[in-house]
N, C-alpha and C positions, 0 to 999 in steps of 0.2 A: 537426414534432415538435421536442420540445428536448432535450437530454442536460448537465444538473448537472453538475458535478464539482468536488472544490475538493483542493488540493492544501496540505500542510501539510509545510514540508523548512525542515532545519538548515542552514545556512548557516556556519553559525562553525566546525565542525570540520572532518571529511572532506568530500574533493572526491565522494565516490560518492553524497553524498543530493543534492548540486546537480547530476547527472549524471542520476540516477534521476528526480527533476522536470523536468529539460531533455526526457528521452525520454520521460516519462510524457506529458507538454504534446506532446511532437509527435505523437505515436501518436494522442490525441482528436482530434486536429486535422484529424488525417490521415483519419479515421474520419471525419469528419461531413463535411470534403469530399466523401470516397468517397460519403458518401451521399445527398448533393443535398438531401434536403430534412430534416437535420440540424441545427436552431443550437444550438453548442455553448457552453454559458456555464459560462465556469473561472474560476475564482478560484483565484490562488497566494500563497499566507501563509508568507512568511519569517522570518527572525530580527525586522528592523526594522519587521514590519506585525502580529506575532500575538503576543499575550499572554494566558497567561490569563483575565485580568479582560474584555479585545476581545474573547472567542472568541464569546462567545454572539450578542454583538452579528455579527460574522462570520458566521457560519456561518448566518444568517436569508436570505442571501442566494437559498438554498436554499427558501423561504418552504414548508418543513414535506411537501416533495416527495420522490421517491424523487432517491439520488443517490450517484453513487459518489467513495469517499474516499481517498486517499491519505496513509500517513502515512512522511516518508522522515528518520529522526532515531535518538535514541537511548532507550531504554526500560527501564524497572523495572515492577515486577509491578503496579502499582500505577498507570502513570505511562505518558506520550508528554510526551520533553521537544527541545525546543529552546533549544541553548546548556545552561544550570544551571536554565531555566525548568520548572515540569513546567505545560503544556500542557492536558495532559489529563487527570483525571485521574478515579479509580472512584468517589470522593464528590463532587467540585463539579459537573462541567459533563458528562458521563457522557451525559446527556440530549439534547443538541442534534445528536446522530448518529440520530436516531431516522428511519427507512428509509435508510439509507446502507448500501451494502457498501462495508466496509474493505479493503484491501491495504494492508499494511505490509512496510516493510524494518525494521525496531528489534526491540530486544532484549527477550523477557520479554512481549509485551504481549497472546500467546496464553492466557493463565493467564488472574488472577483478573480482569483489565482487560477479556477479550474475554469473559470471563463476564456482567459489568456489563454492557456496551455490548448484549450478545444479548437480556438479562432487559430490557432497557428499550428494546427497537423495534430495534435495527442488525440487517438482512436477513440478511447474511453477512456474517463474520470471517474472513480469508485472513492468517497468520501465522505466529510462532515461539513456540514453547512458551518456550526456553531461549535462550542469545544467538543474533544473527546476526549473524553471523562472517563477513569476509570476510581474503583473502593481504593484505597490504601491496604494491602496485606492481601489482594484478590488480582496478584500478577496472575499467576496460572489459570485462572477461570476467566479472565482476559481473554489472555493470549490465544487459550482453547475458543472462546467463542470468536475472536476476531479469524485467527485462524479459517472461519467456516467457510469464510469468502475462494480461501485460496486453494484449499481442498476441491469444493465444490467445481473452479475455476478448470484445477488439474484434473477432476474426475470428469471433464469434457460438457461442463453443462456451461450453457451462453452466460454473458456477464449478465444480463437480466435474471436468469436465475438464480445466479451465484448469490446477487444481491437481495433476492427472495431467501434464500436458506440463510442469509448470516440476518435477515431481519428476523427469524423465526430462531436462528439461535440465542441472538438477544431476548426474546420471550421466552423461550425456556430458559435460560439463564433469570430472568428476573424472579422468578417464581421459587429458584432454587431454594431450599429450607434452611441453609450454611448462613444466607445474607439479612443481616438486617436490613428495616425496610426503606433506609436512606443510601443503602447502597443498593436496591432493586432500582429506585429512580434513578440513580446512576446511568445504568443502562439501559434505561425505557428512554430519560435523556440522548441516549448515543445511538438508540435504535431510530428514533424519531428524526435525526440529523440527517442521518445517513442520504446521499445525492448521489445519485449516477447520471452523467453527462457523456453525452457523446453517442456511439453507436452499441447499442445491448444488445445486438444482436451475434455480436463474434463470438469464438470458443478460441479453443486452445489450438485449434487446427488452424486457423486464423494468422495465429504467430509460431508458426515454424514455416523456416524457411528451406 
């Protein structure tokens, strides 16, 4: 069996989307070791490898299979951008996610972007309605509770559940005794955003092919 994935992370700004595709990358990894007879084929697209105009060519990689997507950057309602680039966006290339479930860390791109991306083939949308916000100086406590999603994801529970443990990780997380109480609303903010669109009912079994 094979398991897709292609990874899309900013590079130019914050250290937490190059954190979030370090642990994304090792989590599949780890997944298809675990499961012997797994080949895992990833593709990771940074600042200096994905551009707009390359995406489509990009993302063929996938040759029109189911496949799960990560998007770790900054977002408008409209848009998945990297750097000042928008990436992705709900009129150009919209299209070439067609069987991919998404998971995103970016801002905004649960609105009219994950409406597009559903109306035209993407399985599941796992996101934020409004920004996603995280403390200044609380990469790693981030990354660990965003993270919950994709664990959850690889340990074989449906994207409906996935998306139950990472709201429950945001709750333990806010209560944490490390956080002041303006960066608990932080993630009560980002826990409250959170939208899943599409069909919650798939697992990991789902996408491999």
């Amino acid at each position: 069996m094979k398991l897709n994935s292609v990874i899309l992370a900013d590079d130019t700004d914050y250290e937490l989307f190059v954190l979030l595709k370090d642990a994304t990358s090792h989590s599949l990894y780890n997944f298809a070791n675990s499961c012997g007879d797994v080949e895992l084929l990833s593709s990771i697209y940074m600042s200096d490898t994905i551009t707009k105009h390359n995406l489509s060519e990009k993302m063929a990689v996938v040759n029109n299979n189911v496949f799960l997507c990560f998007w770790y950057g900054h977002g408008e309602e409209d848009s998945f951008k990297i750097g000042d680039e928008k990436i992705v966006t709900n009129t150009d290339n919209h299209y070439v996610f067609s069987n991919a479930m998404i998971y995103t860390f970016s801002c905004l791109n649960g609105g009219k972007l994950a409406d597009t991306l559903i109306a035209n083939g993407v399985r599941s949308f796992v996101g934020y309605a409004d920004n996603a916000s995280f403390p200044c100086g609380k990469d790693d406590l981030t990354c660990k509770t965003a993270m919950t999603f994709v664990s959850s994801l690889l340990g074989g529970k449906s994207i409906n559940d996935a998306v139950e443990d990472l709201k429950t990780a945001y709750e333990d997380t806010m209560y944490n005794p490390d956080l002041e109480p303006f960066q608990a609303e932080i993630f009560q903010h980002d826990r409250d955003n959170l939208v899943l669109k599409g069909d919650g009912t798939l697992t990991i079994n789902d996408f491999l092919i």
